[in-house]
C-alpha positions, 0 to 999 in steps of 0.5 A: 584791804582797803576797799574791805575796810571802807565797804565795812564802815559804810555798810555799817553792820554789827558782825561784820567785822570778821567778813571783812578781815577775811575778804580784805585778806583774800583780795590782798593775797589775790594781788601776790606774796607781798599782801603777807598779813602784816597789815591786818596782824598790826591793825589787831595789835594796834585795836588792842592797846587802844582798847576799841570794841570789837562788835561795838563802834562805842569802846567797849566790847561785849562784856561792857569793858574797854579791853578787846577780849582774847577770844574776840582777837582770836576770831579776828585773827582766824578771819584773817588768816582764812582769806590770807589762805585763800578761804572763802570770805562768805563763809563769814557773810553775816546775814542782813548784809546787803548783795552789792558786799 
């Protein structure tokens, strides 16, 4: 996971966020049952008391609040649960992201 989260900041994407949730869970389930999803579930928790954005690295989420959105959550929390289940990280391979991700 945290391979998926440094390759994330340094590619520095907009939209990229739920390719890495769900790559950064699909290496963690490849190393075993004891990558169970906690980390990537505390980190939703944690991002949305502290208000961060979800596709913006300024606090404030696509409506210009400083709350993350349920829906923005949600697809989080999907991404998630797809590379936890094995799914395919490139299914949410946002395009303009360089091959070496």
């Amino acid at each position: 996971m945290w391979r998926a989260h440094s390759d994330m900041k340094e590619a520095d994407l907009k939209g990229s966020e739920d390719y890495y949730q769900a790559r950064g869970n699909h290496d963690a389930a490849q190393r075993g049952p004891g990558a169970n999803g906690w980390l990537s579930d505390a980190r939703e928790k944690v991002q949305g008391k502290r208000g961060r954005g979800r596709r913006d690295h300024d606090n404030t989420n696509q409506d210009g609040a400083g709350r993350r959105g349920n829906k923005d959550s949600a697809a989080d929390q999907e991404a998630n649960r797809w590379g936890r289940n094995g799914g395919d990280p490139n299914v949410y391979r946002p395009k303009g992201l360089p091959s070496k991700y």
